[in-house]
C-alpha positions in Angstrom: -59.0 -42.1 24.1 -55.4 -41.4 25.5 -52.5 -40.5 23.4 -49.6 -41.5 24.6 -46.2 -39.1 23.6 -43.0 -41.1 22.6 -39.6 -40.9 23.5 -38.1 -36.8 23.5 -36.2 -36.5 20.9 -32.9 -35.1 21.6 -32.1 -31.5 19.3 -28.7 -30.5 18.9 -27.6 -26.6 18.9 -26.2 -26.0 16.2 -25.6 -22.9 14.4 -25.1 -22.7 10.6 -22.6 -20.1 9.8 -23.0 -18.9 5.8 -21.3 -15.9 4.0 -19.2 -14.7 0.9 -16.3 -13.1 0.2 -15.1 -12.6 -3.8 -15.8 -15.3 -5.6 -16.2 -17.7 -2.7 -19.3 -18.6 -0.7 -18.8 -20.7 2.4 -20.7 -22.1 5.2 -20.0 -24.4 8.3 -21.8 -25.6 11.4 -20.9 -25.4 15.1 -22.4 -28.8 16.0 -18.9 -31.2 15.3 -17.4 -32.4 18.5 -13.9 -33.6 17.1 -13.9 -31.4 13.6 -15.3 -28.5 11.9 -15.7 -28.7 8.1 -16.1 -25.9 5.6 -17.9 -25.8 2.6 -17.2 -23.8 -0.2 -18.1 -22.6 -3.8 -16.4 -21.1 -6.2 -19.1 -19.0 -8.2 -16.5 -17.2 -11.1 -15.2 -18.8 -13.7 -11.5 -18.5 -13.1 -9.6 -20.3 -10.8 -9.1 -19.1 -7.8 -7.3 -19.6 -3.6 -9.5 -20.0 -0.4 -7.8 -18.5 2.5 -9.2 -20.4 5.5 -7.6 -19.2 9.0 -8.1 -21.4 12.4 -8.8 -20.2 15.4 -6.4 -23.4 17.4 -3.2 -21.5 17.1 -1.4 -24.5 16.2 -2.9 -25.0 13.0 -1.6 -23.1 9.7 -3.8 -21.7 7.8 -5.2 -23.6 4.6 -4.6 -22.0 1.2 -6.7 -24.2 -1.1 -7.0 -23.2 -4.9 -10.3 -23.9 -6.6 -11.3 -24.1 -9.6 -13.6 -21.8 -11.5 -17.7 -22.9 -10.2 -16.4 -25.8 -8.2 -17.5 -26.7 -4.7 -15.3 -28.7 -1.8 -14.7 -28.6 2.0 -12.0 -29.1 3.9 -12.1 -30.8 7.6 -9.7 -29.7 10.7 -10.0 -29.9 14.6 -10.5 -25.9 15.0 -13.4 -23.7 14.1 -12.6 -20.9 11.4 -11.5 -17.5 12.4 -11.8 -16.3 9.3 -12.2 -16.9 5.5 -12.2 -15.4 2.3 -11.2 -14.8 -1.4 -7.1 -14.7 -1.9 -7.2 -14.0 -5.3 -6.0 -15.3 -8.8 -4.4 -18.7 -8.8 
């Protein structure tokens, strides 16, 4: 009997990028081809701003203030440079 493979499957590379800072934890993928979006969690209780900075020069970076264990993400045309906890809202 002869077994006969289907089509390849095409994988994408992607690369999951994860960490904390504070109160936050974050995580985004590498694999967008127009946008990057971050995910975030706020994991204390108290409100609290997301400093996200991006790496296309052009973009300002996004100051988002979350509430105390509440999760969001935020969409641009840049991968991160950095982010991390800003503080007290």
């Amino acid at each position: 009997m002869t077994t006969m493979a289907g089509p390849a499957v095409a994988q994408t590379r992607s690369t999951t990028h994860r960490g904390s800072d504070g109160c936050f934890n974050w995580s985004w993928d590498d694999s967008g081809i127009l946008t990057t979006t971050v995910y975030w969690h706020n994991t204390c209780s108290e409100r609290r701003k997301l400093k996200i900075v991006w790496k296309w020069s052009g973009l300002e970076p996004s100051i988002i203030t979350v509430d105390g264990d509440a999760k969001g993400h935020q969409d641009r045309r840049s991968e991160p440079d950095s982010i991390y906890d800003a503080g007290a809202a």
